[in-house]
C-alpha positions as CSV (number, residue, x, y, z in Angstrom):
1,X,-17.3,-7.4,22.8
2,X,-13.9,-7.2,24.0
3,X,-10.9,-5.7,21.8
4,X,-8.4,-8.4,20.2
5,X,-4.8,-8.4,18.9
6,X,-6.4,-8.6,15.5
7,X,-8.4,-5.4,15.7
8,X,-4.9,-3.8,17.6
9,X,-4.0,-0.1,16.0
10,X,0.1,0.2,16.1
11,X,1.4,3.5,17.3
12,X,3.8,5.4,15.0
13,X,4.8,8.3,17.7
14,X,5.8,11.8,15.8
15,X,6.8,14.7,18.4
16,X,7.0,18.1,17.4
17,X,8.3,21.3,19.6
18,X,6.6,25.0,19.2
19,X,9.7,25.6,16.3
20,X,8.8,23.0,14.1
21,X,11.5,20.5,14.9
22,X,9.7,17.1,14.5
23,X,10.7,13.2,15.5
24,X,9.1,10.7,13.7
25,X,9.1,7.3,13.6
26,X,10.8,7.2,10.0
27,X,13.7,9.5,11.7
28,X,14.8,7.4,13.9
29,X,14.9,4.4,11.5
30,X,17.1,6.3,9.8
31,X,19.5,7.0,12.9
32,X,19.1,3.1,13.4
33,X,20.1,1.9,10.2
34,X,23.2,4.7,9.9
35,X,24.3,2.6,13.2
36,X,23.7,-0.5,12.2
37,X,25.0,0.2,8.5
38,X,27.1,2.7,8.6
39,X,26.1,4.6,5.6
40,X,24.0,7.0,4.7
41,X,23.1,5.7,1.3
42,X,22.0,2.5,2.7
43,X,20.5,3.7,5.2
44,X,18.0,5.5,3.4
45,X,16.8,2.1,1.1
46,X,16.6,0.6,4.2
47,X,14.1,2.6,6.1
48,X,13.1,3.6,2.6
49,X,13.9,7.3,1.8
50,X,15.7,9.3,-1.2
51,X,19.3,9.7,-0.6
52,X,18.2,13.4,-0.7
53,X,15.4,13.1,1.9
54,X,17.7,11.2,4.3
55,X,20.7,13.5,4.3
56,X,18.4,16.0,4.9
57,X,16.2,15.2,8.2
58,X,20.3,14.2,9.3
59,X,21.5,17.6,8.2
60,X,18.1,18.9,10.2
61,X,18.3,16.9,13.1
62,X,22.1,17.9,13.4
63,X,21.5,21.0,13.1
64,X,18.9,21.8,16.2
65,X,20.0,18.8,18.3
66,X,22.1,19.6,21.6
67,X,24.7,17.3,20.2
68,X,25.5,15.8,16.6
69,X,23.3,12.8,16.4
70,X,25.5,11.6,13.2
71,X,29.0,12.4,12.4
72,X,31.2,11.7,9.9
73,X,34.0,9.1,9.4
74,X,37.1,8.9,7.8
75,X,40.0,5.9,6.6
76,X,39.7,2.4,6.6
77,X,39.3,0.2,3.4
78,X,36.3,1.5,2.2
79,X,37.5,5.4,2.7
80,X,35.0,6.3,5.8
81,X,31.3,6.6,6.8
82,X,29.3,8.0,8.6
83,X,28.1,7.0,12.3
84,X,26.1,7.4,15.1
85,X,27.0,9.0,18.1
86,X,26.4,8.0,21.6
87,X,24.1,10.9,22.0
88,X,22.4,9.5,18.5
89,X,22.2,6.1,20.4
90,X,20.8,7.5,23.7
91,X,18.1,9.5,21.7
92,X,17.2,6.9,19.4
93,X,16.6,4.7,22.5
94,X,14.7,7.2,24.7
95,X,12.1,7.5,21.7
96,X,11.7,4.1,21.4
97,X,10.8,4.1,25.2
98,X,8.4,6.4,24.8
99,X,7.2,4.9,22.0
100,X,6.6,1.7,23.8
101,X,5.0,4.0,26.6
102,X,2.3,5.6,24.0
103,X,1.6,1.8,22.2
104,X,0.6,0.9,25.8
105,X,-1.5,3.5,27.1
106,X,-3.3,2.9,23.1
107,X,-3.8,-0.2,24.0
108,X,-5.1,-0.1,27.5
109,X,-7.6,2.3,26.4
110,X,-9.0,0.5,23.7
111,X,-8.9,-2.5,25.9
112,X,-11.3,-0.4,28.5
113,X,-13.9,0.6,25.9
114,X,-17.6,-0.7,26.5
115,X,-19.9,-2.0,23.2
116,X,-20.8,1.2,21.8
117,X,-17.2,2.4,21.1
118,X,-16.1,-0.8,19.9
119,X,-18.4,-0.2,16.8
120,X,-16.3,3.4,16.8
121,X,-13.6,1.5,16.5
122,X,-14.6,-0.6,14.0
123,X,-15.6,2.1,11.2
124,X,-12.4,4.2,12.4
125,X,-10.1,1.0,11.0
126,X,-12.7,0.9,7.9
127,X,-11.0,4.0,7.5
128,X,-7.7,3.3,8.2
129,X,-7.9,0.2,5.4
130,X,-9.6,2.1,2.7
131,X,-7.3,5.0,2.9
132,X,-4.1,3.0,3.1
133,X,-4.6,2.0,-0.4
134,X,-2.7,3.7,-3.3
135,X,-3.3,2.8,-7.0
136,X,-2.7,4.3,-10.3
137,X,-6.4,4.1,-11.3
138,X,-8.0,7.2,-11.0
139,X,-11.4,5.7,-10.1
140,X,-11.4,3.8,-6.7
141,X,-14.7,2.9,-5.3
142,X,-15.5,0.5,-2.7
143,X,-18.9,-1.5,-1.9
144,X,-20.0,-4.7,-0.7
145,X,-20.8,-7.7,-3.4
146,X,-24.9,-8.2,-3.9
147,X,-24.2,-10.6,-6.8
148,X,-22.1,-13.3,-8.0
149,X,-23.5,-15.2,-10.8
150,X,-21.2,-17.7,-13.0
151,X,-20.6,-17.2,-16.5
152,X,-18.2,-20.3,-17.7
153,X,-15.0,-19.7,-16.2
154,X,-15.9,-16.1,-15.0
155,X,-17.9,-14.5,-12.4
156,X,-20.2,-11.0,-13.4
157,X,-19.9,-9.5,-9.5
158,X,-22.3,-6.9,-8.6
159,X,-20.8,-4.5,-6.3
160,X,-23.5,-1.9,-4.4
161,X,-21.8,1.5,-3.4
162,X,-24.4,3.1,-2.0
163,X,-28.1,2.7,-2.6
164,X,-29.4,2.5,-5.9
165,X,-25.4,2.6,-7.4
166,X,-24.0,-0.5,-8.9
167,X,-21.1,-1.4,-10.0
168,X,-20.7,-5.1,-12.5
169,X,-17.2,-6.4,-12.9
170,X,-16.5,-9.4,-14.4
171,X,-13.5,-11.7,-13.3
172,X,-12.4,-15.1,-13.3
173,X,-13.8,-17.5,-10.9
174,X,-10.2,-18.5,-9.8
175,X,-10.2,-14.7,-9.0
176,X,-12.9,-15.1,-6.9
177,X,-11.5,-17.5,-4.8
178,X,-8.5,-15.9,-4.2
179,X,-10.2,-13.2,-3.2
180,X,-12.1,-15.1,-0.8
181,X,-15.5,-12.9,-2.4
182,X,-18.8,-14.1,-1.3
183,X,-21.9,-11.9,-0.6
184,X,-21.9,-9.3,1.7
185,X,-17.6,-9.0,1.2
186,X,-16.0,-5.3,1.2
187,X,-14.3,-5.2,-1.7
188,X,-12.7,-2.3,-3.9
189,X,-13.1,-1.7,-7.6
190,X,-10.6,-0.1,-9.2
191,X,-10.7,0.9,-13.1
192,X,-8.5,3.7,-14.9
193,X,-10.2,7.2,-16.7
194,X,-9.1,6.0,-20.0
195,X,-11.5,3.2,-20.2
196,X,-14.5,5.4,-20.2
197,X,-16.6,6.8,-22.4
198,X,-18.8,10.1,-21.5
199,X,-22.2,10.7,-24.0
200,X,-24.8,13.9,-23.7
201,X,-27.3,10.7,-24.5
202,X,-28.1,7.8,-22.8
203,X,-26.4,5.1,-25.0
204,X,-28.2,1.7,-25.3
205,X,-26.6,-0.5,-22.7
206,X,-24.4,-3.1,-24.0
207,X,-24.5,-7.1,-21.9
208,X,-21.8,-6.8,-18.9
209,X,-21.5,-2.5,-19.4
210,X,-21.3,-0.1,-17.0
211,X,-23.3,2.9,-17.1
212,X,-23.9,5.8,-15.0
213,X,-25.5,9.4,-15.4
214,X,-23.4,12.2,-13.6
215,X,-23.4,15.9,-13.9
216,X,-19.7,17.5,-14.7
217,X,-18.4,19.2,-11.9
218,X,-14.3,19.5,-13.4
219,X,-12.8,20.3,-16.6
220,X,-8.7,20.0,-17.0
221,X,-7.6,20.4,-20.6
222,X,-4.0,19.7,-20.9
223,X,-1.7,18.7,-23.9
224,X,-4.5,17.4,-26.4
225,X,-6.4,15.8,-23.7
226,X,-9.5,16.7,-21.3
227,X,-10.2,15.3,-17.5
228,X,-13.6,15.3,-16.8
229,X,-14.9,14.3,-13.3
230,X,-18.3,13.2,-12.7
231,X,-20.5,13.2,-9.9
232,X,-22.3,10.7,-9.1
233,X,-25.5,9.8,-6.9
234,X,-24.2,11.5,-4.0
235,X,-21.1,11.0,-2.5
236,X,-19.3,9.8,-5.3
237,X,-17.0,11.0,-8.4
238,X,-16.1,9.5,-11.3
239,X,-13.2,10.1,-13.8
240,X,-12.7,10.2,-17.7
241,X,-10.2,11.2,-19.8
242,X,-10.9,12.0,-23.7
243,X,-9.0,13.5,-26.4
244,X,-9.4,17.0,-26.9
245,X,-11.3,16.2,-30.4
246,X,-13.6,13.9,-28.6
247,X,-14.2,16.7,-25.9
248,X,-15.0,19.4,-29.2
249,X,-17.6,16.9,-30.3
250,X,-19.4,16.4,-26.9
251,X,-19.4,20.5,-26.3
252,X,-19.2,19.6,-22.6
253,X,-19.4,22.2,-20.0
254,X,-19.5,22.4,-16.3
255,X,-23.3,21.0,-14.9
256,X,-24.1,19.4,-18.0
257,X,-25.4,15.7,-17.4
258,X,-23.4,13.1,-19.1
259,X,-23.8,9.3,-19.0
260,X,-20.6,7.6,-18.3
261,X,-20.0,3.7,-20.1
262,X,-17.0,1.0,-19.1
263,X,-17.3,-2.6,-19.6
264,X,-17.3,-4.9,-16.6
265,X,-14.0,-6.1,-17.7
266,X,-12.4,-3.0,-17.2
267,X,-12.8,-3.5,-13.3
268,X,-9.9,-5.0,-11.2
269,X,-11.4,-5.6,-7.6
270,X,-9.4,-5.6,-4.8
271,X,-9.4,-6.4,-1.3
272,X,-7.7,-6.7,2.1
273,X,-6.7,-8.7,4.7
């Protein structure tokens, strides 16, 4: 098994002295674009950063540089800038040399590892994709499709987390297929705390429903509303939010068991490339 262009893991290079002065990739973007652009304000959508954020890693970087790295402008039609200086420029291009220096010596060493260490490799980018994600739904699982059974234009999936936890969403089939899902696919399942509803009781299970027994491990009461988190079999959590009347009626209290319910339809699965 030989390491491929396709499995490659890009470097982003961030140096850092014993004072806490740090270089990062995002940094010298910034420098780039104030060179290229000659603007702070446009630099910063371009790389992209808050005007804020940008003027301060320049005020930073001006400030414990040898030389000004960015300097001001004045005149001309559109009443001055700002610019890079040479020293800027000859920083900007030494990074990018060393840069080019670490994303070789990465991939030369992955390039050099033998069988057992590819399959390293291949769980530390398992990583790498599922952590990358960022959604607005509080509950994010991820699982492998055991099921796909047609219902009219839809497919029920059954997604497996872990052994003995399921997961049933229900999409279309044209879903499906842009999703490229068949069985044994990685996908995530993504569904927000407002869709579900917590009982002391197991309810009677509706067609296409969710349901899952947990034990409370949070309680967050804030502005006539209650987060509850769930765990789960055993690594997982699970997230509901209530009203604060519903959460007087349940009398729930950290350790308590509680069934959690959420229709299949609820679930937006996800995956990537």
């Amino acid at each position: 098994m030989g390491y491929s262009l396709s499995e490659r893991l890009l470097s982003r290079l961030s140096l850092e002295n014993d004072a806490g002065a740090a270089i990062s990739s995002k940094r010298i973007r910034l420098l780039e674009m104030i060179g290229e652009l000659g603007s702070i304000s446009q630099a910063a959508k371009a790389v992209p950063l808050s005007y804020k954020a940008a003027w301060d890693a320049i005020e930073q970087l001006n400030s414990t540089a040898a030389q000004p790295l960015v300097e001001r402008t004045s005149g001309g039609r559109q009443g001055g800038g700002t610019q890079l200086t040479e020293y800027g420029r000859r920083m900007t291009v030494m990074y990018r040399a060393l840069e080019q220096a670490h994303q070789t010596t990465l991939d030369r060493l992955l390039a050099g590892m033998d069988e057992l260490q590819q399959g390293d490799l291949k769980d530390f980018q398992q990583l790498m994709h599922r952590t990358a994600i960022k959604t607005s739904a509080r509950n994010n699982f991820c699982g492998q499709v055991t099921g796909l059974k047609s219902e009219g234009v839809n497919y029920l999936v059954h997604l497996q987390l872990e052994p003995g936890l399921e997961l049933l969403a229900l999409i279309t089939q044209a879903s499906a297929a842009n999703l490229g899902l068949a069985m044994g696919s990685e996908v995530f399942a993504l569904f927000k705390a407002f869709s579900v509803n917590l009982s002391k009781t197991q309810p009677t299970a509706a067609p296409a429903t969710n349901q899952l027994e947990g034990q409370v491990t949070n309680i967050i009461q804030d502005q006539g509303q209650v987060e509850i988190a769930m765990g789960i079999a055993e690594k997982q959590q699970l997230t509901a939010v209530v009203s604060q009347l519903e959460f007087t009626q349940l009398g729930l209290k950290l350790g308590d068991q509680v069934y959690a319910s959420f229709p299949a339809e609820q679930i937006i699965l996800a995956t990537y490339n």
